[in-house]
C-alpha positions in Angstrom: 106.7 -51.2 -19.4 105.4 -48.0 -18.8 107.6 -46.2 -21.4 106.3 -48.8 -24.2 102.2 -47.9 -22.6 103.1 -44.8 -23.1 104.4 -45.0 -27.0 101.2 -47.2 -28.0 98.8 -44.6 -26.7 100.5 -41.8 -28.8 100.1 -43.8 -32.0 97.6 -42.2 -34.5 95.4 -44.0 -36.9 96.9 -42.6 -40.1 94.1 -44.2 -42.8 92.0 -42.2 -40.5 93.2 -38.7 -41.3 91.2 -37.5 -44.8 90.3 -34.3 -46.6 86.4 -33.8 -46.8 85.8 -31.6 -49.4 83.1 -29.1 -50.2 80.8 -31.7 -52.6 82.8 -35.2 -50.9 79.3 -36.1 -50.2 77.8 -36.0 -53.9 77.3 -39.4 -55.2 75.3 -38.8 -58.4 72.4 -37.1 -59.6 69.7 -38.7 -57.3 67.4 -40.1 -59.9 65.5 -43.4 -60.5 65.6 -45.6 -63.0 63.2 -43.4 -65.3 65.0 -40.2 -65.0 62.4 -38.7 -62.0 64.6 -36.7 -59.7 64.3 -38.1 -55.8 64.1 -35.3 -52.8 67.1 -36.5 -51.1 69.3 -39.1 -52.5 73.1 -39.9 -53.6 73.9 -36.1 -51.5 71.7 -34.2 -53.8 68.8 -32.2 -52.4 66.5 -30.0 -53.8 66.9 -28.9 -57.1 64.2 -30.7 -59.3 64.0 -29.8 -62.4 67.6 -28.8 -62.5 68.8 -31.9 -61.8 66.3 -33.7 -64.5 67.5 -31.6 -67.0 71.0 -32.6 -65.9 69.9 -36.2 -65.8 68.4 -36.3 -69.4 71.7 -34.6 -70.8 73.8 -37.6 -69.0 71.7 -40.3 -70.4 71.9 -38.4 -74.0 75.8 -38.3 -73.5 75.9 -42.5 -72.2 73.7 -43.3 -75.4 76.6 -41.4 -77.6 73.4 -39.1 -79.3 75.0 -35.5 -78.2 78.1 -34.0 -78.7 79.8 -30.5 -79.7 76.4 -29.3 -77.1 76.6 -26.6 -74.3 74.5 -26.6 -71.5 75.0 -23.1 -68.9 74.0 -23.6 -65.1 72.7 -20.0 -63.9 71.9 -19.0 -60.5 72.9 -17.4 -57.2 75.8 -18.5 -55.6 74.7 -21.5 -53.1 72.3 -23.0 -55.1 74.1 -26.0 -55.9 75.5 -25.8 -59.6 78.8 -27.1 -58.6 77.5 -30.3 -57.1 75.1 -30.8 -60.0 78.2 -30.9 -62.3 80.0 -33.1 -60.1 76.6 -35.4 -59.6 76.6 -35.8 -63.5 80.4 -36.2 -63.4 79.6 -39.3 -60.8 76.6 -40.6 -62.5 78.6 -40.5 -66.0 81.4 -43.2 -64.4 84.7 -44.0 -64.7 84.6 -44.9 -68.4 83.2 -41.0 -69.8 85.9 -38.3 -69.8 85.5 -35.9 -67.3 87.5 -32.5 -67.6 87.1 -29.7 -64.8 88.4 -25.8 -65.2 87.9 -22.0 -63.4 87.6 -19.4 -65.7 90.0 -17.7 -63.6 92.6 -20.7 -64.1 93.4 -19.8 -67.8 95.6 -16.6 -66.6 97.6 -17.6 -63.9 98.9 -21.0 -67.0 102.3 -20.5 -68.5 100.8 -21.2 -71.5 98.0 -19.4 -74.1 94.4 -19.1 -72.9 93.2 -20.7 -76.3 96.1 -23.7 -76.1 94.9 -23.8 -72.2 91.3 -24.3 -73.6 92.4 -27.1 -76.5 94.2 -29.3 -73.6 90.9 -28.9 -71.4 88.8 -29.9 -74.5 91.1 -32.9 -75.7 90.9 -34.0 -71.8 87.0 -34.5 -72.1 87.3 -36.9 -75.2 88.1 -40.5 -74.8 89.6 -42.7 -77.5 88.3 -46.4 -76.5 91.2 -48.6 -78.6 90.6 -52.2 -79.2 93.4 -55.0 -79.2 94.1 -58.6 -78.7 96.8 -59.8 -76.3 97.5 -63.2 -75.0 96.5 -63.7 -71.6 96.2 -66.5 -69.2 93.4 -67.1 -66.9 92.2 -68.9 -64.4 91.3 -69.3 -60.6 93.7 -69.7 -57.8 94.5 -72.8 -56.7 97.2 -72.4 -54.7 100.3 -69.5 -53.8 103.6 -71.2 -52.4 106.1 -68.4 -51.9 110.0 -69.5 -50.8 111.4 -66.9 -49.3 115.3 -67.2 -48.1 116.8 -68.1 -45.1 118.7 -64.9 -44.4 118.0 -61.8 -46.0 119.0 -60.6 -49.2 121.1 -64.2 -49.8 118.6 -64.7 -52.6 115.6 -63.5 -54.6 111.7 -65.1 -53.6 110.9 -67.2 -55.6 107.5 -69.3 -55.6 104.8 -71.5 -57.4 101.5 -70.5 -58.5 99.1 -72.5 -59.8 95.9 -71.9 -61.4 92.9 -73.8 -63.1 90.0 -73.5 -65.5 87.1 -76.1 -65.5 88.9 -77.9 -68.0 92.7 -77.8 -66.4 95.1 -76.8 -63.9 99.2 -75.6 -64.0 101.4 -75.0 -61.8 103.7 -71.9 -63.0 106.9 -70.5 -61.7 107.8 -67.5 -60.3 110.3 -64.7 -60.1 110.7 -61.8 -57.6 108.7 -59.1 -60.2 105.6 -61.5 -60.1 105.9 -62.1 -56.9 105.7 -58.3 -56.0 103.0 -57.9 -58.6 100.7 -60.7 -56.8 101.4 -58.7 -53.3 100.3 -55.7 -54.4 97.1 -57.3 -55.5 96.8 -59.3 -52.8 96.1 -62.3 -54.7 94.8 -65.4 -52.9 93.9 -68.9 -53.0 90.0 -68.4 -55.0 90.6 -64.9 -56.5 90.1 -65.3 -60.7 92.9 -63.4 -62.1 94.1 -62.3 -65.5 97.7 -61.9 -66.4 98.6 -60.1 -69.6 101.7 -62.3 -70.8 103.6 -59.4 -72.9 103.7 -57.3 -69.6 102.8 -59.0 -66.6 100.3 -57.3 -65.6 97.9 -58.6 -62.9 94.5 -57.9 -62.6 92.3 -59.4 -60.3 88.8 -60.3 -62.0 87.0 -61.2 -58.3 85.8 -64.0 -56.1 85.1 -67.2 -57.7 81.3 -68.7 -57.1 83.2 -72.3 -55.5 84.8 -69.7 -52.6 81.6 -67.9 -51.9 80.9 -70.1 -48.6 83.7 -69.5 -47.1 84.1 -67.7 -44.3 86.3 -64.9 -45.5 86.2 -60.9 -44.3 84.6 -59.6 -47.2 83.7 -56.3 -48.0 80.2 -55.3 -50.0 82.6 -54.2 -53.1 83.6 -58.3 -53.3 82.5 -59.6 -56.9 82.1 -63.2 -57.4 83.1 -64.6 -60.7 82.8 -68.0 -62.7 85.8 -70.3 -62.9 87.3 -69.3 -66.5 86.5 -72.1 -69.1 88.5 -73.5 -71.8 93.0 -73.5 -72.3 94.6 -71.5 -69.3 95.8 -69.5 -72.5 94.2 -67.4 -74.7 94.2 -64.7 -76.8 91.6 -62.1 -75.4 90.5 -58.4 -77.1 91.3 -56.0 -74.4 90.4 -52.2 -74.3 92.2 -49.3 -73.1 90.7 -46.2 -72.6 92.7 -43.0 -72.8 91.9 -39.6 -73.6 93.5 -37.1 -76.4 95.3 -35.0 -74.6 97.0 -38.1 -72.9 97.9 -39.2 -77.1 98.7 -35.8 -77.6 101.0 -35.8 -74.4 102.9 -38.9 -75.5 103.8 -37.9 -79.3 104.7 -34.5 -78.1 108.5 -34.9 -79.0 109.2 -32.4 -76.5 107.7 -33.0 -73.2 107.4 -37.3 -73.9 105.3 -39.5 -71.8 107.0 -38.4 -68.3 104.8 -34.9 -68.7 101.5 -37.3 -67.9 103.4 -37.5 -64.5 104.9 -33.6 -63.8 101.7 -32.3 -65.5 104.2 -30.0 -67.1 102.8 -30.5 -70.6 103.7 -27.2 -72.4 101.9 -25.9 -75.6 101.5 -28.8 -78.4 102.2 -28.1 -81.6 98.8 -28.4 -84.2 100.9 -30.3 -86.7 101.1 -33.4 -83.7 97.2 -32.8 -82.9 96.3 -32.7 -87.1 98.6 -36.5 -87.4 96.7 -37.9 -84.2 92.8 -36.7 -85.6 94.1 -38.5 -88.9 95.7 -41.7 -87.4 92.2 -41.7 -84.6 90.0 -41.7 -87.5 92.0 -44.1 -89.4 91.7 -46.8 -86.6 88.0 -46.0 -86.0 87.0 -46.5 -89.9 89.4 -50.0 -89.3 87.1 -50.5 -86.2 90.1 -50.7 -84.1 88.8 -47.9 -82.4 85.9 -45.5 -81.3 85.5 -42.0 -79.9 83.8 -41.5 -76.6 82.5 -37.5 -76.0 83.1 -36.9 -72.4 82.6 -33.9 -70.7 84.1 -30.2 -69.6 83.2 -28.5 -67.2 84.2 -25.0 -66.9 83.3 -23.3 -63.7 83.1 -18.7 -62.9 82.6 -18.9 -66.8 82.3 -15.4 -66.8 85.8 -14.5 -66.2 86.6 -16.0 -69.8 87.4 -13.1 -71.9 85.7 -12.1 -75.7 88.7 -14.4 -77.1 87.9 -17.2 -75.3 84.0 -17.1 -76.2 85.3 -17.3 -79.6 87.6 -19.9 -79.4 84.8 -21.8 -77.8 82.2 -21.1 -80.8 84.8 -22.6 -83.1 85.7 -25.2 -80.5 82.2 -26.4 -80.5 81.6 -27.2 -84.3 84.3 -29.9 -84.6 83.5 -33.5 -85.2 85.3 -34.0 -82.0 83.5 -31.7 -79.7 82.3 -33.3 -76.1 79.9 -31.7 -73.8 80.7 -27.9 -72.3 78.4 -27.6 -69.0 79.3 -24.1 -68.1 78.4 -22.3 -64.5 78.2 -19.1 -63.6 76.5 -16.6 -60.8 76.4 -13.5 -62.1 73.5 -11.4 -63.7 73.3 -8.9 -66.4 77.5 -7.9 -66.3 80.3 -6.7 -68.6 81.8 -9.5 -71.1 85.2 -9.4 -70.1 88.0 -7.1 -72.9 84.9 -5.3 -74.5 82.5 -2.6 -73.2 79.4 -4.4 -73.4 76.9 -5.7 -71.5 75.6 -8.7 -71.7 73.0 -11.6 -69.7 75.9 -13.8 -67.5 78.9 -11.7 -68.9 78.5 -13.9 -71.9 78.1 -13.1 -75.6 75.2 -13.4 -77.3 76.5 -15.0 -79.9 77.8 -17.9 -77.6 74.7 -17.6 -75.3 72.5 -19.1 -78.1 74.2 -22.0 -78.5 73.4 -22.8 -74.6 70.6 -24.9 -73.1 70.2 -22.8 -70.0 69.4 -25.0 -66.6 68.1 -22.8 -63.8 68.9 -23.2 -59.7 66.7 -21.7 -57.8 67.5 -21.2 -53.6 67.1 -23.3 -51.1 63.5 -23.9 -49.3 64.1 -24.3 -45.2 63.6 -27.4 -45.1 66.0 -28.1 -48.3 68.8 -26.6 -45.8 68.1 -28.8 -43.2 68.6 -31.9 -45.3 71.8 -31.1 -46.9 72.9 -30.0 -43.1 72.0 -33.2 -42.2 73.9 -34.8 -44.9 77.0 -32.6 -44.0 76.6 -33.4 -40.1 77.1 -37.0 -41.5 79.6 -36.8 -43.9 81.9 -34.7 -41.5 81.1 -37.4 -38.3 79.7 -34.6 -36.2 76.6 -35.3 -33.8 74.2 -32.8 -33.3 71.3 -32.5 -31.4 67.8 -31.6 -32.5 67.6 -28.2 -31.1 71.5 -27.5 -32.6 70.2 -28.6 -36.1 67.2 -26.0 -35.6 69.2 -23.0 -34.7 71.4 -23.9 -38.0 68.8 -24.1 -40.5 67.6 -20.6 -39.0 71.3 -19.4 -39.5 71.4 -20.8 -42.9 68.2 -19.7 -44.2 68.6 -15.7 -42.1 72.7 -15.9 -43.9 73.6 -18.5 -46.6 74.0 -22.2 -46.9 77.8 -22.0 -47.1 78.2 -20.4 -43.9 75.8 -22.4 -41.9 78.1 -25.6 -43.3 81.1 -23.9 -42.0 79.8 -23.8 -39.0 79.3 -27.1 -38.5 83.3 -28.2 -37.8 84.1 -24.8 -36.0 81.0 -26.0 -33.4 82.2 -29.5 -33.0 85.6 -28.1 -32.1 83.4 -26.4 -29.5 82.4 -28.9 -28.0 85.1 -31.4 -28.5 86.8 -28.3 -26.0 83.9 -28.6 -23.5 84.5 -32.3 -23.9 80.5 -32.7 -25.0 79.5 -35.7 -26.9 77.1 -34.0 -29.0 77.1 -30.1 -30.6 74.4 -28.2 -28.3 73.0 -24.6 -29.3 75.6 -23.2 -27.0 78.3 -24.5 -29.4 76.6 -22.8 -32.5 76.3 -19.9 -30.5 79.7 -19.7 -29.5 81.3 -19.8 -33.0 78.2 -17.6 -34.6 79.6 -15.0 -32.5 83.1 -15.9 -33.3 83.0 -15.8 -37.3 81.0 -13.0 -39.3 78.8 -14.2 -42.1 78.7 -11.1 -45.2 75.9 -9.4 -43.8 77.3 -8.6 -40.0 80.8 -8.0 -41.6 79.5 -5.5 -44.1 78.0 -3.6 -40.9 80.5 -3.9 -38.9 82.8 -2.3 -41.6 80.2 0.6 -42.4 80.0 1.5 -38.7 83.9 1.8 -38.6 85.0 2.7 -42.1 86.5 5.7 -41.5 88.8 4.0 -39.2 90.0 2.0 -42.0 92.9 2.6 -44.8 92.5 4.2 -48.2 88.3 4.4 -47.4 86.7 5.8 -50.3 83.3 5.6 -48.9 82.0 9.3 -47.6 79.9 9.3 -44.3 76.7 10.1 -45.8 77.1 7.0 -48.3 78.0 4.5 -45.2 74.5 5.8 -43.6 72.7 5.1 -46.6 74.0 1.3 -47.0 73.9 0.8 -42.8 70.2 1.5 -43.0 70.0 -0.7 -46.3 71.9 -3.7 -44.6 69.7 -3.5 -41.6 66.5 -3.5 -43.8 67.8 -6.6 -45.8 
């Protein structure tokens, strides 16, 4: 008895165990129905006209008036241009094409920087194709499933039967449908839809006749109306895929498996020049129409002088979707020439961009989004913790005062505290350097250090300028 305490008490709650990332908190843009930026909302903070800008150019790209546009996101580093990306990425939805890339990605490919670029472009642009399909649906009645007496002496098999407000059939079924409705978990009131030619189930909600029940039902439950009409019917149903995918799947020499291995190789322009021409064919037969997603390409400065090229010609085809570009840099070298240029980017190219300004954070700005990350990463903290971190943040960076914020719950997990106290941010604040104490600490002891090329004089000269900034 004691042996089987003893094994239930070292089981772990698995669905528990997730990754929070570095923007899981960003839920979209935090605006209101008329495009007005709120001070805190959907993870955003701060960042007002920035994130109107970004909100105008997301409604422009929903309405289907922009495309083959560039939009840059300058600032310092900290000042939120990744999350406003992501924010429009959220706030565009599942159905517009959303393609992320580092600057720095393109060389470590085994492929071409400019074939690297293509992919990433053909990734933002959706193909929305039209077709009709029978399908039956209905609600469900009822889900009898036989399963054998001892197993593996036969397949399940089982009933199902569904109705519409006009009539109701009972339908057989075999071990794949059987399978398919588990995974679904399908029950007696769900409104499904099967597609007949391949069996696929999808569950179209709750009906309205089921809503009194008394059922464990989550916020995301939709409640439908019971289907009218034949069981059976032929329906128009749309897929949405992007180019690259089409590109993917005529590619003779990777096939449709590369969508899995992501292993695609180079594609060949005669396969891209037949799919434009067959795309186009089925949107002038309105079987189809194109929707311009967007790219996102992060660090854009480390694109070289070929790249920015590629991109000007990139950005003229019919088939262009939106580039948002970030970068943090000021007036710098454009990467393979000697020339300078504002953002490391060429002129040229820089004209075509609407230019969206961050600005730092405010005080008060920090402590929200610390706030927000206290709460996203479960951590309590107490008042006069949160004030010490927003000093931390505003004397440092944002970044570091966020990375602080699981190294101190450790802390005090350790002291077995319920909540993070000052000591805890102490404690860690003295255990991890933020730039500014690790750039003095490496000035004071350079010549202690390998292959220094910094002369004692020089290390004076930037110790006194680190302890002035």
């Amino acid at each position: 008895m004691a042996m089987g305490d003893l094994k239930i008490s070292e089981m772990r709650d698995l669905t528990r165990i997730e990754r929070i990332g570095a923007h899981s908190h960003i839920r979209g843009l935090g605006l209101d129905s008329s495009l007005e930026p709120r001070l805190s909302s959907e993870g955003m903070v701060g960042q007002i006209p920035a994130r109107k800008a970004a909100g105008i150019m997301v409604k422009m790209v929903q309405q289907g008036k922009i495309a083959g546009r560039a939009l840059l996101l300058a600032g310092q580093p900290g000042t939120g241009k990744t999350a406003i990306a992501m924010g429009m990425a959220k706030s565009l939805g599942q159905e517009t094409p959303f393609a992320m890339l580092a600057g720095s990605e393109l060389y470590s490919l085994d492929m071409s920087k400019t074939e690297a670029l293509m992919q990433a472009f053909r990734k933002a642009i959706g193909v929305r194709i039209k077709e009709e399909a029978e399908v039956i649906e209905g609600e469900v009645v009822e889900v009898q499933i036989d399963r054998p007496a001892v197993a593996g002496a036969a397949s399940k098999t089982g009933k199902l039967t569904l109705k519409t407000t006009d009539m109701e059939t009972v339908y057989d079924l075999g071990a794949k449908m059987i399978e398919a409705l588990g995974k679904e978990k399908v029950q007696s009131g769900d409104v499904i839809a099967i597609d007949k030619a391949s069996g696929k189930i999808t569950k179209l909600g709750r009906s309205f006749a089921r809503s009194r029940d008394y059922d464990a039902m989550g916020p995301q439950t939709k409640f439908v109306q019971c289907p009218e009409g034949e069981l059976q019917k032929r329906k128009e149903i749309v897929h949405c895929v992007t180019l690259h995918e089409i590109d993917v799947i005529n590619s003779r020499t990777q096939g449709f498996l590369a969508l899995f291995t992501g292993d695609t190789g180079e594609i060949r322009a005669e396969v891209r020049e037949q799919i434009d021409t067959k795309v186009a064919e089925w949107r002038e037969e309105g079987k189809a129409e194109i929707v311009p997603g967007v790219l996102f390409i992060d660090e854009v400065h480390m694109l070289d002088i070929e790249c920015f090229s590629f991109l000007n010609r990139a950005l003229e085809n019919d088939m262009a979707p939106i580039l948002v570009v970030a970068t943090n840099r000021g007036i710098t070298t454009i990467r393979g020439t000697n020339y300078r240029s504002p953002h490391g980017i060429p002129i040229d190219f820089l004209d075509r961009l609407l230019i969206i300004s961050t600005q730092p954070y405010k005080e008060e700005e920090i402590r929200n989004i610390l706030d927000i990350r206290c709460q996203e990463e479960d951590v309590e903290m107490s008042e006069d913790a949160k004030v010490l971190l927003t000093k931390i943040g505003v004397n440092t960076s944002l970044r570091y005062a966020i990375h602080l914020i699981t190294s101190a719950a450790l802390a005090c997990q350790k002291r077995k505290g319920k909540a993070v106290e000052v000591e805890d941010i102490t404690r860690v604040y003295n255990l991890f350097y933020d730039v500014k104490r690790s750039t003095q600490y490496l000035m004071e002891y350079q010549s202690q250090y390998m292959f220094n090329e910094v002369s004692a004089g020089e290390a004076e000269e930037d110790e006194t300028a680190a302890m002035v900034s």
